[in-house]
C-alpha positions, 0 to 999 in steps of 0.5 A: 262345811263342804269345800268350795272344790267339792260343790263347784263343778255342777255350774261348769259350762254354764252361763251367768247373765246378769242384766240391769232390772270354784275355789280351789288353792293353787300355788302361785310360783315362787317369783311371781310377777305383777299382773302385766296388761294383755290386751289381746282382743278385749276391748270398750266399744263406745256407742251412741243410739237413736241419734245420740239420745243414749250413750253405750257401751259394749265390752268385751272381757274374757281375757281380763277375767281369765287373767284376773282368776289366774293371779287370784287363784279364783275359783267359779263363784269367787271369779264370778263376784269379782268378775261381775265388778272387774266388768263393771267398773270397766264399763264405767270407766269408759267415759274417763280421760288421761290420768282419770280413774275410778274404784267401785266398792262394795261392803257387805254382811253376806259371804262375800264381805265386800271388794274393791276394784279401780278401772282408769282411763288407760283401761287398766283394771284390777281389784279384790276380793275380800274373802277368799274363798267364798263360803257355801253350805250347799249345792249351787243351783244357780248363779244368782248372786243375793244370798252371797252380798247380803245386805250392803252398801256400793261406792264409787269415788271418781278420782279426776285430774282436774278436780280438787279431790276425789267424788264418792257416791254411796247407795244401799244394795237394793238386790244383791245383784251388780247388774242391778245395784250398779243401775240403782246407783246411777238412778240414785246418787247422779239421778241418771237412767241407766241399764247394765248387762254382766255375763261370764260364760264358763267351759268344763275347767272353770275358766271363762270361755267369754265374758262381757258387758254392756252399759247403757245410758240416758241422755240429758235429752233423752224422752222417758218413753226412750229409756223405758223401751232401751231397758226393756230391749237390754232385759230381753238380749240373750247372754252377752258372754254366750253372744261372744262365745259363740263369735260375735264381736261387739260391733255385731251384738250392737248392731243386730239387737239394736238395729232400728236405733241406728247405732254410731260407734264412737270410740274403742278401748283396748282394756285389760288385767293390769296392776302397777305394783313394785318391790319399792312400794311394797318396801315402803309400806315395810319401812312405815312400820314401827320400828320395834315391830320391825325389830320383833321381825329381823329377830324372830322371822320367820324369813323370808317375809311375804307381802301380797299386793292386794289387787293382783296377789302378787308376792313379794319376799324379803330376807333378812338382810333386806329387814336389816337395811330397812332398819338401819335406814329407820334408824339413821332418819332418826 
């Protein structure tokens, strides 16, 4: 099997759009530090069309993408999984408030495995993939993403401030496809007509030279006949992320290929890569260890003991001292 460094570079400069109907291993250095919000100029910019018959959003991401590749050590195709989700579940989150936040998850046969990734309404985002690297056999042609999700299922779980407990809806993958399954979620588990449009457009180092998205959504009020023509207009725009590469802002993408809808632009959200993780609560997880495998530890190391955070790939080391403290604490409770 070729590795993923050898078989990437061919899709470099290129655009992945991703409409609604590279790995190469780095050493991350040895502090490494949480993932911090840069919010630069990313940004949700909510939207209403055709006199508040449709609900949009237009997201513009690239910073977040390149941020999410660095701390992930991600190459082309692995940044373009898990940034499709980053976006995606974003574009979600938009209409959430306060402490609100969500996770969109995904579980699968093929090479992907499956990810995870929690947006809240701060516009905080991060998540993870579940193999890395992703595994090819051959040249990729294209970017379409099916052979790589396989058969699978899409979950999202709305954790509200207000609710009791947390909402999960869960639909079988119907086209390999985020874009795609993301809509058929929406049509399926909430009965709502919805349209997503993902898109990273990458320069000759891999790395995203623009990203975005857009999410748009049918009105209770809304008429068929008015759903059908905005998803047919979402299918036909060009590459959001190449709109973006090439200065378009968001209100402008808005405004020139939805002019006759009379959009009003309602809300704007600075978002970002961010992730809350601590040394205290990594050290926590260490301390729920049971106590003879934390003996077997302090005697045989080897030291330090890394622990990476799942959602940013943050390190976190611990000398032995520090394994010896948490078992004296272990021992005194008992």
């Amino acid at each position: 099997m070729k590795r993923n460094a050898d078989i990437y570079p061919p899709l470099a400069d290129r655009t992945s759009k991703e409409p609604s109907r590279l790995f190469m291993k780095k050493t991350l250095p040895e502090k490494s530090q949480p993932a911090k919000p840069e919010r630069g100029g990313d940004c949700l910019q909510t939207f209403l069309l055709a006199d508040d018959a449709i609900r949009g959003t237009m997201l513009n991401a690239g910073q977040m993408i390149n941020q999410m590749r660095r701390h992930h050590e991600l190459g082309i195709l692995e940044t373009l999984v898990l940034g499709h989700a980053y976006m995606g579940a974003c574009l979600m989150a938009a209409g959430l408030k306060g402490q609100d936040r969500l996770t969109l998850q995904v579980d699968c046969s093929g090479p992907v495995k499956g990810l995870l990734v929690e947006a809240n309404a701060a516009g905080d985002v991060r998540g993870f993939l579940k193999n890395v690297p992703i595994p090819v056999d051959k040249p990729l042609e294209n970017f379409n993403l099916s052979p790589f999700f396989g058969a699978g299922f899409i979950s999202v779980t709305r954790i509200l401030a207000d609710a009791k407990r947390p909402f999960t809806g869960k639909v079988m993958m119907a086209h390999g496809s985020l874009a795609k399954d993301l809509a058929h979620y929406y049509l399926t588990s909430e009965q709502i007509p919805t349209s997503f449009s993902l898109s990273i457009k990458f320069d000759h180092q891999g790395n995203a030279a623009a990203a975005g998205g857009m999410f748009l959504q049918a009105m209770p009020d809304a008429a068929d006949s008015l759903a059908s023509q905005v998803e047919t207009r979402v299918m036909a725009l060009p590459s959001i992320a190449t709109l973006l590469a090439e200065g378009a802002s968001p209100q402008r993408v808005v405004r020139d290929h939805f002019a006759d809808c009379a959009p009003r632009f309602v809300d704007r959200r600075n978002v970002g890569f961010a992730c809350h993780c601590n040394r205290d609560q990594i050290r926590t997880v260490l301390t729920l260890l049971p106590i003879d495998e934390l003996q077997d530890i302090q005697q045989k190391g080897p030291f330090p003991v890394e622990i990476r955070c799942h959602h940013c790939n943050t390190r976190y080391s611990f000398d032995r001292e520090h394994i010896g403290r948490i078992l004296a604490a272990r021992f005194s409770e008992n």
